[in-house]
N, C-alpha and C positions, 0 to 999 in steps of 0.2 A: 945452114941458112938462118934459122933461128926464127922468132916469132914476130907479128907487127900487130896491132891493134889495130882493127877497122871498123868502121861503121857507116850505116846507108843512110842518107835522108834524102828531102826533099828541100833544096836551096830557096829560103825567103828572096825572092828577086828583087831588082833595083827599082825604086829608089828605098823601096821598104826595109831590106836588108842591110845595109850598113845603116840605116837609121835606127832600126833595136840596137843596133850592135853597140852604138855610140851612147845609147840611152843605159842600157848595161852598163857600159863603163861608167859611167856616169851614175851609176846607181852605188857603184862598188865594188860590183864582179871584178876581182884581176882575171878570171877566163876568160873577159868577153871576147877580146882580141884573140884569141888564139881559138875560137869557134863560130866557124861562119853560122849566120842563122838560119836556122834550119827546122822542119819539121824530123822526126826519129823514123826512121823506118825499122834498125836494125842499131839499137846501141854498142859503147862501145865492145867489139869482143876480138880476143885475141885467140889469132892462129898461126897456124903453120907456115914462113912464108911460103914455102914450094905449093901450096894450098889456093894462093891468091887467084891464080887461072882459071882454076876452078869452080871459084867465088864469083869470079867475072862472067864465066860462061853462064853459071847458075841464072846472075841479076840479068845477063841480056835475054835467057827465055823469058825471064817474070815479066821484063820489059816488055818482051815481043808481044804480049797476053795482054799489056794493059793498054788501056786509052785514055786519052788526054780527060781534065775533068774538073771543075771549076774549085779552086781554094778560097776560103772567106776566112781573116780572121777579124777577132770581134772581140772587145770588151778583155779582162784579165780572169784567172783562177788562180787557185794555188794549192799545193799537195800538203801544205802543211797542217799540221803539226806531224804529220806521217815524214814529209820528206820537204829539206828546208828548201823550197822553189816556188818562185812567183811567174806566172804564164800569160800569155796573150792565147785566148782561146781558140781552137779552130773550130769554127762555126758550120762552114759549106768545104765537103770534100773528108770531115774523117771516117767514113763508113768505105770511102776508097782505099784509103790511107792504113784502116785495119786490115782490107783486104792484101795488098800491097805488105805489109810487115807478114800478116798470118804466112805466105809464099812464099818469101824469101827466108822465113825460120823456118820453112818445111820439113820436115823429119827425112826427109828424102835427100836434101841438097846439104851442102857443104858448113852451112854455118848455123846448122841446127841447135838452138839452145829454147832453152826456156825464160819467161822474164819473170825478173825480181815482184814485177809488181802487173798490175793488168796489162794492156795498153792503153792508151790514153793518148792521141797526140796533141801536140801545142806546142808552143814557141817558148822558153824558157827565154825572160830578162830580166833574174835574177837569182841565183844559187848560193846558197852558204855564206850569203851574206849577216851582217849582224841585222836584228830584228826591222828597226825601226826604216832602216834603207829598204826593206821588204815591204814595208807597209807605205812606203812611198814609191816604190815601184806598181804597187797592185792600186794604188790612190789616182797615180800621173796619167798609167795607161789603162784605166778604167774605159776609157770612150774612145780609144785606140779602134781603127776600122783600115784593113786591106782587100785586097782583088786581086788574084790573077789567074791564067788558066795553064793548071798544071801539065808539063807537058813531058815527064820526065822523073828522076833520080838520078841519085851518085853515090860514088864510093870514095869514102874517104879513107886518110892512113894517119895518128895521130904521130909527130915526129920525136924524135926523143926532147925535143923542148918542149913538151905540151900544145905544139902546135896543130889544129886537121886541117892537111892540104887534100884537094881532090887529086884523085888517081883516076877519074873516068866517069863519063857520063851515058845514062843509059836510056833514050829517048824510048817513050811509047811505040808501039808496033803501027797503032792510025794516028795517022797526024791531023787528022780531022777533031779541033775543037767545036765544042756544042757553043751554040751561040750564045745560051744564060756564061761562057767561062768568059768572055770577054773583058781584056783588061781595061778595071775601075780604078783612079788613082784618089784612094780617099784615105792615104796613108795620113794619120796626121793626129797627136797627143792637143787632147780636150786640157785646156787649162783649169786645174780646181781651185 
């Protein structure tokens, strides 16, 4: 059967998501198109496919466990000079967000690994780009502001053209959002 690259995030919803997506490209990323926007739950890693069922059953208990819970992002960062990436930060919702990753790498379940570097999550809208497009990245969406109430993950599968399509979604176990998660549309780049 052979192996497949997967990974779990959390999908930037519309109309916010294809708007970094478009701003990426437009920054320089040739990835942006072939990576929907996403928070990381679980980056890329590659397994077994006969493995995948596994991985699925794993993320719908982690599912079943969690609850919906408000995402903010806000303002940019960036990992650099350690790692060339510019971010839209997540401001409300990553202390769920680490809990949620800590689960699904659990040394217990199937896709147990260790990460390169802490966790940290955010929104990557610009990777490996040359410098100066990076500092126009982290410049443009400096006053960059979303909302919405998370209510969910997915798995995705990267295709042999560098493309991540979802393979499945994995809804929270209450579907009862808190009322602070209520969706705010104040998606929208501050002109500098």
């Amino acid at each position: 059967m052979g192996t497949v690259t997967i990974g779990v995030s959390i999908a930037v919803p519309e109309p916010h998501g294809s708007r970094l997506q478009q701003l990426r490209a437009g920054f320089g990323d040739a990835a942006a198109h072939g990576i929907p926007t996403h928070v990381t739950l679980l980056p890329p890693t590659e397994v077994d496919a006969a493995i995948v069922p596994a991985v699925e059953a794993h993320l719908s208990e982690v599912a079943a466990s969690g609850r919906p819970f408000p995402m903010r992002l806000s303002g940019t960062g960036t990992f650099r000079p350690l790692s060339p990436v510019v971010f839209v930060k997540v401001v409300e919702g990553a202390e769920a967000c680490a809990w949620l990753q800590g689960r699904i790498r659990d040394a217990s379940g199937p896709v147990a690994r260790e990460l390169q570097f802490p966790y940290h999550p955010h929104v990557t809208v610009a990777h490996g780009i040359e410098e100066a497009a990076m500092d126009r990245a982290f410049e443009e969406l400096s006053g960059y502001e979303a909302e919405w109430p998370c209510t969910g993950f997915a798995l995705y599968e990267q295709g042999a053209d560098g493309v991540w399509r979802k393979l499945r979604e994995f809804p929270f176990g209450s579907l009862v959002v808190p009322p602070q998660a209520g969706h705010v549309d104040r998606g929208s780049v501050s002109a500098c």
